[in-house]
C-alpha positions as CSV (number, residue, x, y, z in Angstrom):
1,X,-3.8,17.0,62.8
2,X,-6.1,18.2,60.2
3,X,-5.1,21.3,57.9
4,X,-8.0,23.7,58.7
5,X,-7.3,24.5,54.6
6,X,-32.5,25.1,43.0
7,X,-33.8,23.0,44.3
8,X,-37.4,22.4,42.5
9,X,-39.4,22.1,45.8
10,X,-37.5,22.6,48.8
11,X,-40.2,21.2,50.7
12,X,-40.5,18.1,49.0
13,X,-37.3,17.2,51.1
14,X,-37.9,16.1,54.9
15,X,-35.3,17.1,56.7
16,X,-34.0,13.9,58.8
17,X,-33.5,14.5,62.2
18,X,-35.1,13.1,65.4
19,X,-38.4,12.7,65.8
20,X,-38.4,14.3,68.4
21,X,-36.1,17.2,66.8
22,X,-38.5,17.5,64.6
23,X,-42.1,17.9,65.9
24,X,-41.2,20.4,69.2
25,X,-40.9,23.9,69.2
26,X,-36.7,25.4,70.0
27,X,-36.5,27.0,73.0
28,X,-37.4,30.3,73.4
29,X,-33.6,31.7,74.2
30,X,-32.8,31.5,70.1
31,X,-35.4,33.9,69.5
32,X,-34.2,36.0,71.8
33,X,-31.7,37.2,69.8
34,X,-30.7,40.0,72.3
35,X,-29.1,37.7,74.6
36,X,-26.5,36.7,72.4
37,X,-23.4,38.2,72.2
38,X,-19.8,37.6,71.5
39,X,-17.6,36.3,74.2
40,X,-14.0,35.5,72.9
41,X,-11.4,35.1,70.3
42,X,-9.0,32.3,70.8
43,X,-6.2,32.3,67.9
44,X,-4.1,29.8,70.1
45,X,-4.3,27.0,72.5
46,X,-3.4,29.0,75.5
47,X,-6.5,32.0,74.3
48,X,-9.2,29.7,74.7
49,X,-11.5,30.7,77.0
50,X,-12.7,28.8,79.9
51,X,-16.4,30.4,79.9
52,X,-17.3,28.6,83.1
53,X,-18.3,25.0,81.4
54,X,-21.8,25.5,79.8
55,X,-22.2,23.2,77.2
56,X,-20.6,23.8,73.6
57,X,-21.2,23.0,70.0
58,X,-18.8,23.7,66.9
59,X,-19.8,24.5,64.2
60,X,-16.8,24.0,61.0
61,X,-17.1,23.8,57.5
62,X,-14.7,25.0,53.9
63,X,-14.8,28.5,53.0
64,X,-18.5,30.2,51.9
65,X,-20.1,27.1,52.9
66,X,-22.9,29.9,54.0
67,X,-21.5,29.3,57.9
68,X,-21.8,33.0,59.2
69,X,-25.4,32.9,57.6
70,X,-26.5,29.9,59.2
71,X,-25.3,31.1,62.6
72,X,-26.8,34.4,62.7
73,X,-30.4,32.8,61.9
74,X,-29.5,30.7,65.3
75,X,-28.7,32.9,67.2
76,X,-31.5,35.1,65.9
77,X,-29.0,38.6,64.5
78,X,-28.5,39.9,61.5
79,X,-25.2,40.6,61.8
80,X,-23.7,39.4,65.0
81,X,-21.4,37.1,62.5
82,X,-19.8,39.2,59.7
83,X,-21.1,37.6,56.6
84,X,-18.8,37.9,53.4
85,X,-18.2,37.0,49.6
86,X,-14.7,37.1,50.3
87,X,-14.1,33.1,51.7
88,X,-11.8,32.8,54.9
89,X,-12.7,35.8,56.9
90,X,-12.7,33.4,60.2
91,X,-9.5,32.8,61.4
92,X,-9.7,32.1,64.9
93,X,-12.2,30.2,66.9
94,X,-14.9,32.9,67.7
95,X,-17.4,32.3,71.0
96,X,-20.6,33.0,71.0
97,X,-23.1,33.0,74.2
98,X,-26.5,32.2,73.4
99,X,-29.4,32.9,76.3
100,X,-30.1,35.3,78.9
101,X,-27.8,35.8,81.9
102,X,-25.5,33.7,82.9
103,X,-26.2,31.9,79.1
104,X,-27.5,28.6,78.4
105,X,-25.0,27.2,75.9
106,X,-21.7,28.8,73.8
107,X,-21.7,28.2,70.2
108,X,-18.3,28.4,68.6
109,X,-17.7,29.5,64.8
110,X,-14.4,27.4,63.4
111,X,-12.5,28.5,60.7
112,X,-12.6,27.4,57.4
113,X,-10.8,24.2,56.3
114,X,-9.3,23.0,52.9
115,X,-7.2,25.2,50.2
116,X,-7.5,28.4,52.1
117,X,-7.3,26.8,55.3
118,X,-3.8,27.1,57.4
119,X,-1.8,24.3,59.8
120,X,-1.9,26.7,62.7
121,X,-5.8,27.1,62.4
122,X,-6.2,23.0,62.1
123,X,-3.8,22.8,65.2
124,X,-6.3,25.0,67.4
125,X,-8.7,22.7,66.3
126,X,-7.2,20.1,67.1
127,X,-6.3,21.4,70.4
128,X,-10.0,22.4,70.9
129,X,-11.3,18.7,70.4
130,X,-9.0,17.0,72.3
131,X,-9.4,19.7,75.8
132,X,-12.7,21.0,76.0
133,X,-14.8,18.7,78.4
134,X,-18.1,20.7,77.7
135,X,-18.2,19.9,73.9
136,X,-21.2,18.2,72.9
137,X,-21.3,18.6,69.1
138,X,-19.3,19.1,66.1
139,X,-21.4,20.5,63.4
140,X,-20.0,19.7,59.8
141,X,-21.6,22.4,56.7
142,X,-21.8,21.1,53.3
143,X,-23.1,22.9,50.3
144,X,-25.9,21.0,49.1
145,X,-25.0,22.4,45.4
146,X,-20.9,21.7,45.8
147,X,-22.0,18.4,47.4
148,X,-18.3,17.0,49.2
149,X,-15.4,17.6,48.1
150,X,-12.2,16.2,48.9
151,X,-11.9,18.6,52.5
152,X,-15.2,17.4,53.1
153,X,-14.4,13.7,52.9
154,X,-11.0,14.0,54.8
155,X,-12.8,15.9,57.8
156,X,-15.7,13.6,58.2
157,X,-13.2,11.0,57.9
158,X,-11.2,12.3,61.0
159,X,-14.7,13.2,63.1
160,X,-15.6,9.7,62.4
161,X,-11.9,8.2,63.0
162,X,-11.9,10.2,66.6
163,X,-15.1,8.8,67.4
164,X,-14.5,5.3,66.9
165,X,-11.0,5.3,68.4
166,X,-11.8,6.7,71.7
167,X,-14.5,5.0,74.0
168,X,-14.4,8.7,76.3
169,X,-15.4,10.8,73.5
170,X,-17.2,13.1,74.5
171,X,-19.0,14.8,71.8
172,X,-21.4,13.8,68.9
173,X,-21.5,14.3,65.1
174,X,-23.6,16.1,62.6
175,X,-23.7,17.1,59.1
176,X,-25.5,20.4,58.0
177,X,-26.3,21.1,54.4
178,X,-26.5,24.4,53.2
179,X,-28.1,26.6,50.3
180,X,-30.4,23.5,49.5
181,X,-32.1,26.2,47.7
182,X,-29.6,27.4,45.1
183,X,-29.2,23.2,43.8
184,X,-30.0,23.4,40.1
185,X,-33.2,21.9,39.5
186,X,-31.6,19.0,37.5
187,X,-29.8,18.3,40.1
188,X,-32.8,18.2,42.8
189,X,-33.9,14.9,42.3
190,X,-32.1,12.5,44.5
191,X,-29.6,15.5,46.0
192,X,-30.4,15.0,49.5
193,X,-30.5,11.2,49.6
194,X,-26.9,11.3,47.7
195,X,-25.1,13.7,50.1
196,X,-26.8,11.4,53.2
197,X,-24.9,8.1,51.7
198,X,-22.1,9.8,50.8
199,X,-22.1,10.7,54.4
200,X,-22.6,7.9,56.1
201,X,-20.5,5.5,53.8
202,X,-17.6,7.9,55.3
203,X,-18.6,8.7,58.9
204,X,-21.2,6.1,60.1
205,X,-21.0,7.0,63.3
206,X,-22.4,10.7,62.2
207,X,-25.9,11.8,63.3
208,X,-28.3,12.2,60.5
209,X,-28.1,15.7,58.7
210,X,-30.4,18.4,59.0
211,X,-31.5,20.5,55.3
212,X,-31.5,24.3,55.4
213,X,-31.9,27.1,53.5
214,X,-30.9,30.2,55.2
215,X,-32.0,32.7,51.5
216,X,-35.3,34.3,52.4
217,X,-38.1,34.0,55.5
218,X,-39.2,31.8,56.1
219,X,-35.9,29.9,56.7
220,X,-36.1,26.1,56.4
221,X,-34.9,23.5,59.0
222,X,-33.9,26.6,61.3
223,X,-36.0,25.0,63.8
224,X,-34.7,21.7,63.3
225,X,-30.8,23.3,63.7
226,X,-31.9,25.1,67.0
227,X,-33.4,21.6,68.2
228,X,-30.3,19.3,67.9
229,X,-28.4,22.0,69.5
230,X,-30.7,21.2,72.6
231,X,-30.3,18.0,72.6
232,X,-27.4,17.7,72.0
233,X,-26.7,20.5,75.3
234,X,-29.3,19.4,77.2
235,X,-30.3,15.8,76.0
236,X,-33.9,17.5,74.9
């Protein structure tokens, strides 16, 4: 069980995702950010909702990893995830449809892992993973200026562990990094390319990551997050 505990030139960075991924437009339901709306709370095993099997992705990562942020540009809302300074404000695992009636796809919020992280939350993970036939991603946020920490490296550890372990798993891998924007300029040069190995040298079976920066408009690599959801729901 796992305990749930600037940059120079953003654009000098390609984003690594599928080609595909990368040259097609997202559908049009993400845009439509009317259609989403919140659907359930589960703060136990026995509270998940069963939400009629459309396809899921999880999205998890530590505390102000810029999650809620992320999410909201998604889905299209300003505020339809509470965004706070004060890390931990998720504490159960929070369902979101996304799509006109009856939905396409249900994107779930995890809460945060490492120090502020609890057992129980890591348990409903847990539980989550191992139950939920219509998973089809696991999202993992890094902080492009924090890079991984130890949480980090002990979660893509177990993704990647699951993965290789069991031949029926059901659901892919992905790293997202975050606030590629607010990496000090000395630190710009090679960022992305470092996080990626770091990545991969502990979870090789993990998709390649997607860059973001969620600051100002016009967001960048929203259109690439929206994409591998897609595929990853709807192999397209």
């Amino acid at each position: 069980m796992f305990k749930i505990t600037r940059v120079h030139s953003l654009h000098a960075y390609r984003p690594i995702v599928s080609r595909r991924s990368a040259s097609t437009t997202p559908p049009k339901f993400f845009s439509d950010g009317k259609h989403a709306e919140f659907l359930a709370a589960a703060v136990s095993s026995t509270s998940i909702p069963a939400l009629h099997g459309l396809p899921e992705v999880i999205v998890a990562g530590r505390a102000n990893v810029g999650k809620s942020t992320l999410l909201n540009a998604v889905l299209n809302r300003r505020d339809l995830l509470h965004t706070s300074k004060k890390p931990g404000r998720t504490r159960s695992l929070n369902f979101y449809k996304v799509g006109p009636p009856p939905g396409k796809l249900v994107l779930v919020d995890a809460p945060g892992y490492g120090e502020r992280g609890r057992p129980e939350w890591g348990e409903l993970f847990d539980c989550y993973l191992d139950n939920r036939s219509q998973l089809r991603r696991v999202y993992l946020l890094v902080n492009a200026r924090h890079g991984l920490n130890a949480a980090d490296k002990e979660m893509l550890q177990y993704l990647d562990d699951r993965c290789q372990s069991s031949s029926g798993t059901r659901w892919t891998i992905q790293t997202v990094i975050t606030k590629a924007d607010t990496a000090l300029d000395k630190q710009s040069a090679g960022l992305v390319s470092r996080l990626e190995k770091q990545i991969f040298d502990i979870a090789p079976v993990c998709l390649p990551p997607i860059v973001t920066s969620m600051l100002k408009h016009p967001y960048f690599g929203l259109d690439n997050v929206r994409n591998s959801i897609a595929q990853a729901c709807f192999g397209t």
